[in-house]
MIGUKE-945695 format. One record per residue (C-alpha): residue in one letter; x, y, z. Coordinates in nm, 3 decimals, always signed. Example, Ala and Ser with C-alpha at 12.3 -4.5 7.8 and 13.67 -1.06 7.14 Angstrom:
2
drenmar|east|north|up
A|+1.230|-0.450|+0.780
S|+1.367|-0.106|+0.714
//
This chain:
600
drenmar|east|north|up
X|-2.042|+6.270|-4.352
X|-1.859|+6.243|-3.987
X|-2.109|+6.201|-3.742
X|-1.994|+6.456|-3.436
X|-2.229|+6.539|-3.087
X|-2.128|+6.716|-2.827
X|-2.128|+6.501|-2.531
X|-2.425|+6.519|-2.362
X|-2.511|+6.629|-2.005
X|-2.272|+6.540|-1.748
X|-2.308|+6.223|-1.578
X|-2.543|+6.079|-1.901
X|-2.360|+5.750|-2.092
X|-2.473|+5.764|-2.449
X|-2.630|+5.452|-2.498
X|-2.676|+5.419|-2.847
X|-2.563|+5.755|-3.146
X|-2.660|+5.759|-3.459
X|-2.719|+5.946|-3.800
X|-3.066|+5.934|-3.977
X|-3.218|+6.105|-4.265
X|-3.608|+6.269|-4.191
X|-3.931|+6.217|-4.263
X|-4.100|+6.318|-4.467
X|-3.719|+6.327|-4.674
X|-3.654|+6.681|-4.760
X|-3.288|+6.646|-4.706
X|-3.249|+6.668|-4.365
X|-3.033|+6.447|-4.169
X|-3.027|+6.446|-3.808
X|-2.778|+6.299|-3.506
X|-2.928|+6.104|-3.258
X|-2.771|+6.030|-2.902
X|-2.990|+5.834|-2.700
X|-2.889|+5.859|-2.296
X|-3.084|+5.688|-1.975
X|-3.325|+5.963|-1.957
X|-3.295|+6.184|-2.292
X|-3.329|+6.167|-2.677
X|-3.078|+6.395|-2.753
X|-3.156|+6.519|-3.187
X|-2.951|+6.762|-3.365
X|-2.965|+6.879|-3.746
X|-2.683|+6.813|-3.950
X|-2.799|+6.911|-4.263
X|-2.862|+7.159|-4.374
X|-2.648|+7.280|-4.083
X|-2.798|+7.536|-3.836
X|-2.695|+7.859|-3.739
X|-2.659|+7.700|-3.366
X|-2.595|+7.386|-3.213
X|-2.901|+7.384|-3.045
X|-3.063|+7.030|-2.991
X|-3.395|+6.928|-2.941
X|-3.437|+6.721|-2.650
X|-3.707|+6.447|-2.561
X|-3.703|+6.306|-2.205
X|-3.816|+6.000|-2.191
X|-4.051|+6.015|-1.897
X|-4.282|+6.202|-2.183
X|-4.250|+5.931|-2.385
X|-4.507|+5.635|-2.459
X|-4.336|+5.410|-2.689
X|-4.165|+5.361|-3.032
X|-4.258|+5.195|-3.352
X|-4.086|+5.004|-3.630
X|-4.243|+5.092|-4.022
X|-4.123|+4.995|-4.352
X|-4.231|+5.190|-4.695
X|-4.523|+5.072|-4.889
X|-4.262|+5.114|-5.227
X|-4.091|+4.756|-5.236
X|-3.801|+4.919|-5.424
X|-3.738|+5.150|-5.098
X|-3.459|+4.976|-4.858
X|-3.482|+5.220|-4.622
X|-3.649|+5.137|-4.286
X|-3.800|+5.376|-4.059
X|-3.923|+5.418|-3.638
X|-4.123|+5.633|-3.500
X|-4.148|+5.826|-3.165
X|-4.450|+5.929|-2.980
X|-4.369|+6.114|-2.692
X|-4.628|+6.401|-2.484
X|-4.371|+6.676|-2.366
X|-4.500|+6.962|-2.194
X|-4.567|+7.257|-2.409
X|-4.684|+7.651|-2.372
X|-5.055|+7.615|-2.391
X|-5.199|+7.742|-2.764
X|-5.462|+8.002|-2.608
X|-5.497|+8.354|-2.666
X|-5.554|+8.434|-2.307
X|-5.416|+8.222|-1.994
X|-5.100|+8.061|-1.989
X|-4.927|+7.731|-1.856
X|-4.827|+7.455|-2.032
X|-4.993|+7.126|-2.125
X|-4.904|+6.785|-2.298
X|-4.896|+6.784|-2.712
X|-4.831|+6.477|-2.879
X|-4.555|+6.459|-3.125
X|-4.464|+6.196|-3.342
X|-4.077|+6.201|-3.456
X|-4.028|+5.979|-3.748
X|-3.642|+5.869|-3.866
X|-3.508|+5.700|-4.210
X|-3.264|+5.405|-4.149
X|-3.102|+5.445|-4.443
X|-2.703|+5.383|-4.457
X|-2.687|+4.958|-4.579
X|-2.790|+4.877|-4.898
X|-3.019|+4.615|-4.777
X|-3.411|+4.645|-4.634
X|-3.268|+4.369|-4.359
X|-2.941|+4.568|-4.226
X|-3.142|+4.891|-4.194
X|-3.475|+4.736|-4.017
X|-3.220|+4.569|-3.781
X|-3.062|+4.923|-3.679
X|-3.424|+5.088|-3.610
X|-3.531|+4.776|-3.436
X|-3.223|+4.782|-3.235
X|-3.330|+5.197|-3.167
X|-3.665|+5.096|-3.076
X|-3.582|+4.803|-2.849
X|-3.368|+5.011|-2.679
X|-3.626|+5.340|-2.635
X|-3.900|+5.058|-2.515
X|-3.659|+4.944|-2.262
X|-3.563|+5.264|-2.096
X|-3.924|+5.386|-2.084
X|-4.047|+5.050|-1.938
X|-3.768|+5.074|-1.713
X|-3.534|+4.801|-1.802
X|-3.175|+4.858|-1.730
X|-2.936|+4.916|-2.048
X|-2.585|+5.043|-2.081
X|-2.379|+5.092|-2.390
X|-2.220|+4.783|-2.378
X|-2.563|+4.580|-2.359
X|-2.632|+4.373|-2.642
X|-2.965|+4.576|-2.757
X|-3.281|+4.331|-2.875
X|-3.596|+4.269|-2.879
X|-3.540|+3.961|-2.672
X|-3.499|+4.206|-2.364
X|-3.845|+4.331|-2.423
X|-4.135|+4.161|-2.236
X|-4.411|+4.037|-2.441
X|-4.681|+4.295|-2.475
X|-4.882|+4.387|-2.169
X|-5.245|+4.274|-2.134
X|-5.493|+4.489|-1.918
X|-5.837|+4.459|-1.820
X|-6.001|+4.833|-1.859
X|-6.312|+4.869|-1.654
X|-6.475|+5.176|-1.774
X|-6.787|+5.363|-1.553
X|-6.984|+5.550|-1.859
X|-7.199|+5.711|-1.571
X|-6.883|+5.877|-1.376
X|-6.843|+6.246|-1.374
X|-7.043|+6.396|-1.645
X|-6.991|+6.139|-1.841
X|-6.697|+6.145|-2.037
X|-6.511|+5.858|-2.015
X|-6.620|+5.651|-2.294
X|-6.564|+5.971|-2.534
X|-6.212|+6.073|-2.349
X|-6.143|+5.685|-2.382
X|-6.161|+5.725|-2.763
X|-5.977|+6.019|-2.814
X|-5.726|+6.023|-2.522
X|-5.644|+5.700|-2.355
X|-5.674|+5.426|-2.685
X|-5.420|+5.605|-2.912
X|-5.171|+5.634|-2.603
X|-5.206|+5.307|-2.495
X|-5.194|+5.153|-2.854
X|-4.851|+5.310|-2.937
X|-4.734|+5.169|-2.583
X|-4.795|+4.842|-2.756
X|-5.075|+4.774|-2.474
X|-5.323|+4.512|-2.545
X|-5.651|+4.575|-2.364
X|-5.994|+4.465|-2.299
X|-6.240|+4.742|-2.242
X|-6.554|+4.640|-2.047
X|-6.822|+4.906|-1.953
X|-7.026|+4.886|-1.627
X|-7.401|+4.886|-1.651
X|-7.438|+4.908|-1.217
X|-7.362|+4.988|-0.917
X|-7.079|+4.659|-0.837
X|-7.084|+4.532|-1.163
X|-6.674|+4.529|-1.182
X|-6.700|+4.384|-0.821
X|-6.855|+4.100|-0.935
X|-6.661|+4.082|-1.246
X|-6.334|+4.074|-1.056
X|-6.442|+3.836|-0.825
X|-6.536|+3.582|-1.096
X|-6.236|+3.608|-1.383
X|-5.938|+3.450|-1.393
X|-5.656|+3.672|-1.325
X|-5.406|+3.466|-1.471
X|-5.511|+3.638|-1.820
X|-5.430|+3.964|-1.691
X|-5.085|+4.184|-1.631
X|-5.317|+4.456|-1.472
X|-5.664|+4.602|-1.421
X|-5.771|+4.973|-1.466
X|-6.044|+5.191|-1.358
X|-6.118|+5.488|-1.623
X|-6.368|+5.645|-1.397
X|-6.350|+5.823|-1.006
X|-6.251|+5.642|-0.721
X|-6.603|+5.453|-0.667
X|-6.495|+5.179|-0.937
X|-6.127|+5.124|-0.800
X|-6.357|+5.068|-0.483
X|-6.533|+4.805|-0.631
X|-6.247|+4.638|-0.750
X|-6.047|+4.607|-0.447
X|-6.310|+4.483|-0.230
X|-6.414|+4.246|-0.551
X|-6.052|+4.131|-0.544
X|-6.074|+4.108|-0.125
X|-6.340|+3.867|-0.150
X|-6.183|+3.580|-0.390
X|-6.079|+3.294|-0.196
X|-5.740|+3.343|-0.355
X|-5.754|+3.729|-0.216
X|-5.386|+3.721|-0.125
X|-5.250|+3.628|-0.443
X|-5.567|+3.845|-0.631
X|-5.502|+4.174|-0.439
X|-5.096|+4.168|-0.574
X|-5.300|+4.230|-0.930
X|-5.164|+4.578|-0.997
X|-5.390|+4.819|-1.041
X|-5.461|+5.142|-1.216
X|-5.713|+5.429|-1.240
X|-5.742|+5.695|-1.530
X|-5.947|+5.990|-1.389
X|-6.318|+6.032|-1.571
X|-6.491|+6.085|-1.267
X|-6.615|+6.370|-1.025
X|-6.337|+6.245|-0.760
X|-6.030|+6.131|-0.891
X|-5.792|+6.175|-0.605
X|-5.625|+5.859|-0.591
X|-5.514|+6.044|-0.993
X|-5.435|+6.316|-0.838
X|-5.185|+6.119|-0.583
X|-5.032|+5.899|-0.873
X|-4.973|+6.232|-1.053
X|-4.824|+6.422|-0.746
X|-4.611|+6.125|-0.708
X|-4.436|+6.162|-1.051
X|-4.376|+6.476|-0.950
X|-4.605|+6.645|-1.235
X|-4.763|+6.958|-1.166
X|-5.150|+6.924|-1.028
X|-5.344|+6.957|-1.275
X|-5.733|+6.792|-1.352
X|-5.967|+6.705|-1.664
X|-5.831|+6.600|-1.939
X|-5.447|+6.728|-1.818
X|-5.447|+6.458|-1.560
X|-5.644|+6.200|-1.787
X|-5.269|+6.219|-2.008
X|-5.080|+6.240|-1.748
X|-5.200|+5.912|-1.577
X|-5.213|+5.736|-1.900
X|-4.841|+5.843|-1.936
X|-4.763|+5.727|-1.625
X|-4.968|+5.411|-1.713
X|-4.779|+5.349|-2.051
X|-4.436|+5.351|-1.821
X|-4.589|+5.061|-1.610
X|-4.436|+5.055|-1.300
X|-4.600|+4.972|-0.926
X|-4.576|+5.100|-0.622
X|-4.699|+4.856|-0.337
X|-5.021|+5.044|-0.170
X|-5.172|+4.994|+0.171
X|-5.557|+4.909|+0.221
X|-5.699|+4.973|+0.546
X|-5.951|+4.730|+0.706
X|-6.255|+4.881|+0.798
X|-6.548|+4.760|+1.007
X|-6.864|+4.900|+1.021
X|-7.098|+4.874|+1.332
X|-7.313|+4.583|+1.160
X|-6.978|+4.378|+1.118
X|-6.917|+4.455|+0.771
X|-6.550|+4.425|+0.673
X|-6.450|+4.662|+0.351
X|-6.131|+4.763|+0.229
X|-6.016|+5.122|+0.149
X|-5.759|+5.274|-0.016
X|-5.844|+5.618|+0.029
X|-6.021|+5.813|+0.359
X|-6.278|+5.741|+0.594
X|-6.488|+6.104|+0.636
X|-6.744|+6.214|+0.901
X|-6.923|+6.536|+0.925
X|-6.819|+6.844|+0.704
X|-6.658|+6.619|+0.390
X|-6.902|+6.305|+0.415
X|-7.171|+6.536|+0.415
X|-7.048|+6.779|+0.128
X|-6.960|+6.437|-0.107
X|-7.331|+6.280|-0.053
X|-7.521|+6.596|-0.065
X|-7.353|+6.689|-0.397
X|-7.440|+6.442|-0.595
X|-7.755|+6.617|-0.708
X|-7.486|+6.840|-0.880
X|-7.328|+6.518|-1.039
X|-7.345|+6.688|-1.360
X|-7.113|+6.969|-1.273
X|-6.785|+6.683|-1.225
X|-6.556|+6.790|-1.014
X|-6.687|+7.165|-0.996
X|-6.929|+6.966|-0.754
X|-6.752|+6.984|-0.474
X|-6.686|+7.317|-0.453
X|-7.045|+7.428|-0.482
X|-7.102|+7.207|-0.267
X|-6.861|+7.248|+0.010
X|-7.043|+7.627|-0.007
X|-7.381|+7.514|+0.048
X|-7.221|+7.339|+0.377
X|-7.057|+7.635|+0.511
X|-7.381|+7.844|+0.497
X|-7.506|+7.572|+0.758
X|-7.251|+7.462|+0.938
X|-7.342|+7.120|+1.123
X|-7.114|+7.000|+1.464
X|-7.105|+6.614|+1.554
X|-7.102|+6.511|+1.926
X|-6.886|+6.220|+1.936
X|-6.611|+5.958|+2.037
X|-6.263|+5.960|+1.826
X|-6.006|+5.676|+1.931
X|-5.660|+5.625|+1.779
X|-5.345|+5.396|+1.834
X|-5.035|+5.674|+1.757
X|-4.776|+5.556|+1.533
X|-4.497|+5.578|+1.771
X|-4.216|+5.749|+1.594
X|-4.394|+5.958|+1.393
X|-4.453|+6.351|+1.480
X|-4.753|+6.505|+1.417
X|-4.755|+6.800|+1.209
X|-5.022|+6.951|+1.459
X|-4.989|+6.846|+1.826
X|-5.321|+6.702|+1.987
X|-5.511|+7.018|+2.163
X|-5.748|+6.769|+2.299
X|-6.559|+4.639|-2.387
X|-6.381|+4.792|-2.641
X|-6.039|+4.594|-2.713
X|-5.776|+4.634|-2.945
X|-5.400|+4.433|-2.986
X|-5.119|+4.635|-2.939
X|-5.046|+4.537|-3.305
X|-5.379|+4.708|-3.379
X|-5.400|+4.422|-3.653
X|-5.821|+4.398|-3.696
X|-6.017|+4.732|-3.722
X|-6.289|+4.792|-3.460
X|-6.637|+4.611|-3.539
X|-6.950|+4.528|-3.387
X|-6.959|+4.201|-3.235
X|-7.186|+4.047|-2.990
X|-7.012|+4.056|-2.677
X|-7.121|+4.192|-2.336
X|-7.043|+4.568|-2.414
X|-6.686|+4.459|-2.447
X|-6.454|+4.320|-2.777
X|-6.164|+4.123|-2.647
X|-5.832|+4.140|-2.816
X|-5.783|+3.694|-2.744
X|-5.582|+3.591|-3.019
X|-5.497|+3.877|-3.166
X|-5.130|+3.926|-3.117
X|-5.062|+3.589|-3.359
X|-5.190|+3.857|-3.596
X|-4.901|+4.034|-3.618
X|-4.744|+3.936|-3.883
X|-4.995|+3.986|-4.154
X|-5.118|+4.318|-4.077
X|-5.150|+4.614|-4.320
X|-5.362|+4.949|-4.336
X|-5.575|+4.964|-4.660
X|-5.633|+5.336|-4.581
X|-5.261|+5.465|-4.623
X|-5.317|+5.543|-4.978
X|-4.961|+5.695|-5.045
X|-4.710|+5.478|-5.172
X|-4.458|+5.664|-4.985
X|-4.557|+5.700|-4.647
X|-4.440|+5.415|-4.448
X|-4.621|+5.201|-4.249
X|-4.577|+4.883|-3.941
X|-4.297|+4.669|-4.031
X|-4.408|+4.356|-3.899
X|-4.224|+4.358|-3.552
X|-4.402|+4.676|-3.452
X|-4.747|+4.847|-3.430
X|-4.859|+5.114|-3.602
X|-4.887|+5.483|-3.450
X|-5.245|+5.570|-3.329
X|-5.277|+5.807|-3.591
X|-5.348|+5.500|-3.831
X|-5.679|+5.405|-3.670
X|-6.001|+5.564|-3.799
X|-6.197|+5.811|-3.600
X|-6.482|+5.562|-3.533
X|-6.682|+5.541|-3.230
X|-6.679|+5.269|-2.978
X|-7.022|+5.101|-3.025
X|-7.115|+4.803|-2.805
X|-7.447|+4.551|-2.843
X|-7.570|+4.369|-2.456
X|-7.620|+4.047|-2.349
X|-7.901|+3.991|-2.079
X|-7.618|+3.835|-1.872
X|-7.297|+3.946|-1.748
X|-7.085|+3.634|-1.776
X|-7.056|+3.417|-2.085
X|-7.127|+3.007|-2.058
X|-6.811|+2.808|-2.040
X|-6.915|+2.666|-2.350
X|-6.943|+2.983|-2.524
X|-6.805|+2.995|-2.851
X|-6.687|+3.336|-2.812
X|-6.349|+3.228|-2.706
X|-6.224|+3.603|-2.707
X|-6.431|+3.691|-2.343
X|-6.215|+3.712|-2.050
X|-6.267|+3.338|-1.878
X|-6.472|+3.294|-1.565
X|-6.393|+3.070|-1.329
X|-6.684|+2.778|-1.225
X|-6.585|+2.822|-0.864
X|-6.595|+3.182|-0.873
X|-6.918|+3.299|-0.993
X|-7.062|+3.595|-0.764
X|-7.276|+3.459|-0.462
X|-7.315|+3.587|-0.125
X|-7.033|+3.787|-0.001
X|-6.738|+3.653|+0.206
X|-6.478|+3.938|+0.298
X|-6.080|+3.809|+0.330
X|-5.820|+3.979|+0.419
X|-5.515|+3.990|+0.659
X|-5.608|+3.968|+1.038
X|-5.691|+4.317|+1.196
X|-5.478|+4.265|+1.498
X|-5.473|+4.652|+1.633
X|-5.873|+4.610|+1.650
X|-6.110|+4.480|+1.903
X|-6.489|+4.402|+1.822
X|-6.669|+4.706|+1.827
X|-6.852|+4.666|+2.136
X|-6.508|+4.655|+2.365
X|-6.344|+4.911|+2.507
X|-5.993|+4.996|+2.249
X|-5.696|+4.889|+2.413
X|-5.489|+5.071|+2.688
X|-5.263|+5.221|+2.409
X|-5.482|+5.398|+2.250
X|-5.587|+5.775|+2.318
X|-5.966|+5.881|+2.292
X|-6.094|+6.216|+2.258
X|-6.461|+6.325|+2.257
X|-6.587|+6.630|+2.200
X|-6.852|+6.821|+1.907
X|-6.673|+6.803|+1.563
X|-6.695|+6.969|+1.247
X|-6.546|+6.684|+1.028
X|-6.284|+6.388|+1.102
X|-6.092|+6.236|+0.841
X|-5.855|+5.949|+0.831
X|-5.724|+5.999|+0.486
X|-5.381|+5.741|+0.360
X|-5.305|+5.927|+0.026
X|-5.201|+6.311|-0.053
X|-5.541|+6.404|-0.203
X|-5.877|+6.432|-0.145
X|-5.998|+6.541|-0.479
X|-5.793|+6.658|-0.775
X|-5.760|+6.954|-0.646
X|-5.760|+6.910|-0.282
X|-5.430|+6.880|-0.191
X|-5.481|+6.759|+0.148
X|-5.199|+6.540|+0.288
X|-4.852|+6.671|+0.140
X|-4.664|+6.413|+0.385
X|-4.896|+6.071|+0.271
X|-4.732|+5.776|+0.071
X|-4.860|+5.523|-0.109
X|-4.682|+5.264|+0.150
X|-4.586|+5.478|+0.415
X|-4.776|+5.255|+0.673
X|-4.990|+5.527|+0.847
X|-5.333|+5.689|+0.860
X|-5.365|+6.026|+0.840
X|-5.619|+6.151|+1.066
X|-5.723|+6.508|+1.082
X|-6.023|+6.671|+1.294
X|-6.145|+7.022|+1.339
X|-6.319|+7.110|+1.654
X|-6.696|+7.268|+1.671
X|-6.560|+7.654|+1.719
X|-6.416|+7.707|+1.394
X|-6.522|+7.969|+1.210
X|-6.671|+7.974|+0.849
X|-6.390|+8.213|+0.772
X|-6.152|+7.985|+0.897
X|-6.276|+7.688|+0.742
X|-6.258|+7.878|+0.363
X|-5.945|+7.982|+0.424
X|-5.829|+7.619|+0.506
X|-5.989|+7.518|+0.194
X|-5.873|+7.724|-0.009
X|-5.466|+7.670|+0.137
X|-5.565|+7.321|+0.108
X|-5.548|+7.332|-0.277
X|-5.152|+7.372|-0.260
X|-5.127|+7.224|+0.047
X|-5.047|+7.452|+0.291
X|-5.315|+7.431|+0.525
X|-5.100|+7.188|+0.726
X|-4.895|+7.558|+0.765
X|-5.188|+7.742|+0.931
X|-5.195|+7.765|+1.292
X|-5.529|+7.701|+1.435
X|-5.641|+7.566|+1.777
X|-5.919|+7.386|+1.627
X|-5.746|+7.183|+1.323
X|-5.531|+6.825|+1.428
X|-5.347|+6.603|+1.222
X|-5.151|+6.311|+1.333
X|-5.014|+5.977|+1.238
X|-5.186|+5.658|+1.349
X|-5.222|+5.275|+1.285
X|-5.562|+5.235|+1.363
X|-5.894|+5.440|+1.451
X|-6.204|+5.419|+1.603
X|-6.489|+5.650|+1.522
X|-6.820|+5.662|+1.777
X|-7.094|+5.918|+1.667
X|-7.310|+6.017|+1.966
X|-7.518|+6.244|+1.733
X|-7.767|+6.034|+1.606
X|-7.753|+6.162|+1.212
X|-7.528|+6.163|+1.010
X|-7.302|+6.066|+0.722
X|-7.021|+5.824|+0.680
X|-6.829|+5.765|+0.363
X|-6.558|+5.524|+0.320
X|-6.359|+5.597|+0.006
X|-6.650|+5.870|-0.112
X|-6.895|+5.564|-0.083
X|-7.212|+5.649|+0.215
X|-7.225|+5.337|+0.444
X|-7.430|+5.224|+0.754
X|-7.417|+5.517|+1.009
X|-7.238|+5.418|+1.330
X|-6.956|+5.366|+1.521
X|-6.688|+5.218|+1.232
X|-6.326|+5.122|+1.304
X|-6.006|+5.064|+1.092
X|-5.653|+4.993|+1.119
X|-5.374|+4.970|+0.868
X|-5.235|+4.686|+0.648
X|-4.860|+4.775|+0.496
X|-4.847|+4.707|+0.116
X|-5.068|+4.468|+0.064
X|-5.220|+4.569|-0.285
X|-5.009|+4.712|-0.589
X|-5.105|+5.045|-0.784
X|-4.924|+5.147|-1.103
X|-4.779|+5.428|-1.061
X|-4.530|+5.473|-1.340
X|-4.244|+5.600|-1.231
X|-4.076|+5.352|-0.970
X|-3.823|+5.073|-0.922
X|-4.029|+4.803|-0.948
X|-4.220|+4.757|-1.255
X|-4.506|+4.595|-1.377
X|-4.487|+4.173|-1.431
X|-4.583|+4.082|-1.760
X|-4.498|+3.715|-1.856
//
């Protein structure tokens, strides 16, 4: 049979076109066209009534797989596509769409020999690996697995507490089979404190590691910053990249990454696969930290707002309501608004010159990615490491695939997620949280003798827009002081999954965001900023009493003598508190950008 398709959309080279029996084989052949950005599949036979293709874009896509049949007699060889497109929701009421995992399956089948065909679908899958990890390919590249980089290896922290307590069950059932048919080793650890993955960053070596994830709110990525900040080696630690999976009650850092790939805003579960998409595409964006000092002299890094009054007040007080997740905020931004609290107090700011204002001033669970050893109980520190696992490759095989024709890994790929059994993550404790040098257990991440947790020693870049707290700012800067309802100095689009409240904020755009309303505002005025604040239009509603404008630096002075201050949702010491700006310092995978994620 000629092999004929339409060229595809304008402007898109056909990297690699094919033609490829089903399966399960009932007959059907297909003809593949595989482009920069598209899977382009239409039937052959039996021939449709239309030309109509079925089209996978390849930003929905997680990874590809190699399989062979279990019937030695078949030379056919197989791969396998797992992609999450966006689909009409399957509810009787409602509507939207929502990501569905679908798992496309092709028979190599047109050289006599096992060896000619698995070199054709591991020249397919090479190639689909490469475009969704974002390695450049053309039709005239010689197509491999040498252009692959070895598997990733990621450290998962995972908070079981966070939210309502999800994560370790949406771990299980969302994030492990995505991340296992992205070929992702990982090593899950779960948290048993408050700071238990700051001290665990602070300790490990990081040369094990092509990343380390949060699956939990914002607090853990907070932990692990400053945990990284406080290494001696902090400016080679900090360029660790870093990722979050929302399971907690915040999760707006999630919400940011997701905006960023331009998905639509969505939270739960929706943004859970969308982030672990966006994770399985690996790529970083660099992310700025800002320096903040509190009026003891403690130095701590955020990535994500500093919050007096109204916000600080509505996070902290609603964490009775913890159980609620996210729906916590909302209940209890409306217990706020029946009291409405002013601030007296002093707000100081260095203006990034050049930039407008929108608002001028009015005054351990671990797998392989070969997914070779079944999960077990061993005695580990509520983690299983995947060390030595990826040697395993090669021998692998899945006693439960009990049909002789359904085909399974060949040995240059994983298998599909839908191979693993439905078994729970179960974990046993140690009384300690690091494992002897001399442990036996060879498989725990490594921790450094130099680097065990003591007494804390912030690092970090010099904060040369600041001056100790008890000087005067500098000439440059403006201060206004006056009763407030809330001031926020926010460096990322959202506040909360659902709070869109910084449309113009970039992971690296260099500024702070600070926004204050004035005592005056009314509650019906404050709703209806709330509620515009969802799509982000607030910044579209004149009021004399709301600012925003860009800065480098800040300088908050309460002269009401309670209150609450949160740095990255986390309460700290209340007083005056400063911050300025540092430009890219730390790395935050973001999926969709130029440069991607190292692996080695």
């Amino acid at each position: 049979m000629n092999l004929v398709l339409k060229p595809c959309r304008e402007g898109s080279e056909a990297i690699l076109h094919g033609e490829f029996g089903a399966y399960p084989h009932k007959g059907i052949r297909y003809a593949l066209s595989l482009t920069r950005i598209e899977l382009h599949i239409q039937r052959l036979v039996p021939k449709p009534d239309t030309d109509q293709r079925t089209v996978i874009r390849l930003i929905d896509v997680v990874g590809c797989h190699t399989l062979r049949s279990h019937t030695a007699a078949n030379q056919s060889a197989f791969f396998c596509i797992y992609a999450y497109p966006l689909k009409k929701k399957k509810v009787a009421v409602g509507s939207g769409r929502a990501r569905q995992r679908i798992a496309k399956t092709f028979q190599v089948d047109g050289a006599e020999r096992y060896k000619d065909n698995q070199a054709l679908a591991e020249k397919w899958a090479a190639a689909i690996k490469c475009l969704v990890l974002g390695i450049p390919i053309s039709s005239e590249t010689e197509i491999s697995c040498n252009l692959l980089p070895r598997s990733r290896r990621l450290l998962l922290l995972l908070n079981p507490f966070g939210g309502k307590g999800n994560a370790l069950q949406w771990c299980q059932s969302h994030i492990r089979p995505m991340i296992t048919e992205a070929d992702v080793s990982f090593n899950l650890i779960q948290t048993e404190r408050q700071n238990h993955a700051r001290e665990l960053v602070q300790s490990i070596s990081l040369d094990e590691w092509d990343g380390i994830v949060a699956i939990s709110g914002d607090g853990l990525l907070h932990e692990v910053i400053n945990g990284l900040m406080e290494r001696p080696d902090w400016e080679e630690a900090v360029k660790m990249p870093l990722g979050i999976l929302p399971c907690g009650s915040g999760n707006a850092v999630a919400a940011a990454i997701n905006c960023s790939a331009g998905f639509e805003q969505v939270m739960g579960q929706e943004l859970l696969t969308n982030c672990t998409l966006l994770l399985c595409h690996g790529a970083v964006s660099p992310l700025d930290l800002v320096s903040i000092t509190t009026t003891s002299g403690t130095r701590i890094f955020s990535f994500l707002s500093v919050a007096w009054g109204f916000i600080s007040d509505v996070d902290i007080e609603s964490e009775k309501y913890r159980h609620m997740g996210p729906a916590r905020f909302t209940f209890g931004t409306m217990i706020r608004l029946a009291s409405l609290n002013t601030y007296r107090g002093r707000l100081s700011y260095l203006p990034a010159l050049g930039c407008a204002a929108h608002r001028p001033i009015l005054r351990s669970i671990t797998v392989a990615a070969n997914g070779s050893l079944p999960f077990q109980r061993l005695p580990l520190h509520r983690t299983v490491s995947d060390m030595g696992l990826c040697e395993e490759r090669q021998a692998f095989c899945y006693r439960e695939m009990e049909s002789a024709e359904e085909p399974t890994p060949s040995p240059s790929s994983p298998p599909s997620s839908s191979s693993f059994q439905a078994s729970n993550f179960s974990f046993e404790t140690l009384s300690e949280v690091t494992v002897d040098k001399e442990s036996q257990h060879t498989d725990l991440p490594k921790v450094l003798p130099n680097r065990l947790p003591s007494a804390r020693q912030m690092h970090g870049p010099l904060d040369d827009f600041l001056v100790p707290l008890g000087q005067p700012v500098p000439k440059s800067w403006v201060t206004v002081e006056d009763d407030f309802v809330l001031v926020l100095a926010i460096y990322q689009t959202h506040l909360g999954a659902d709070l869109f409240t910084m449309p113009t904020a970039g992971f690296n755009d260099g500024l702070i965001h600070l926004c204050f309303i004035r005592a005056g505002i009314s509650r019906a005025a404050m709703i209806r900023l709330f509620l515009a604040m969802e799509k982000g239009t607030h910044l579209d509603h004149e009021s004399p009493y709301f600012t925003h404008l860009p800065v480098r630096a800040f300088r908050i002075e309460p002269l009401t003598h309670k209150g609450i201050i949160t740095i990255d949702g986390e309460r700290v010491e209340y007083g005056p508190i400063q911050g300025q700006i540092h430009h890219g310092i730390a790395n935050l995978v973001t999926g969709i950008n130029q440069s991607k994620l190292t692996t080695f």
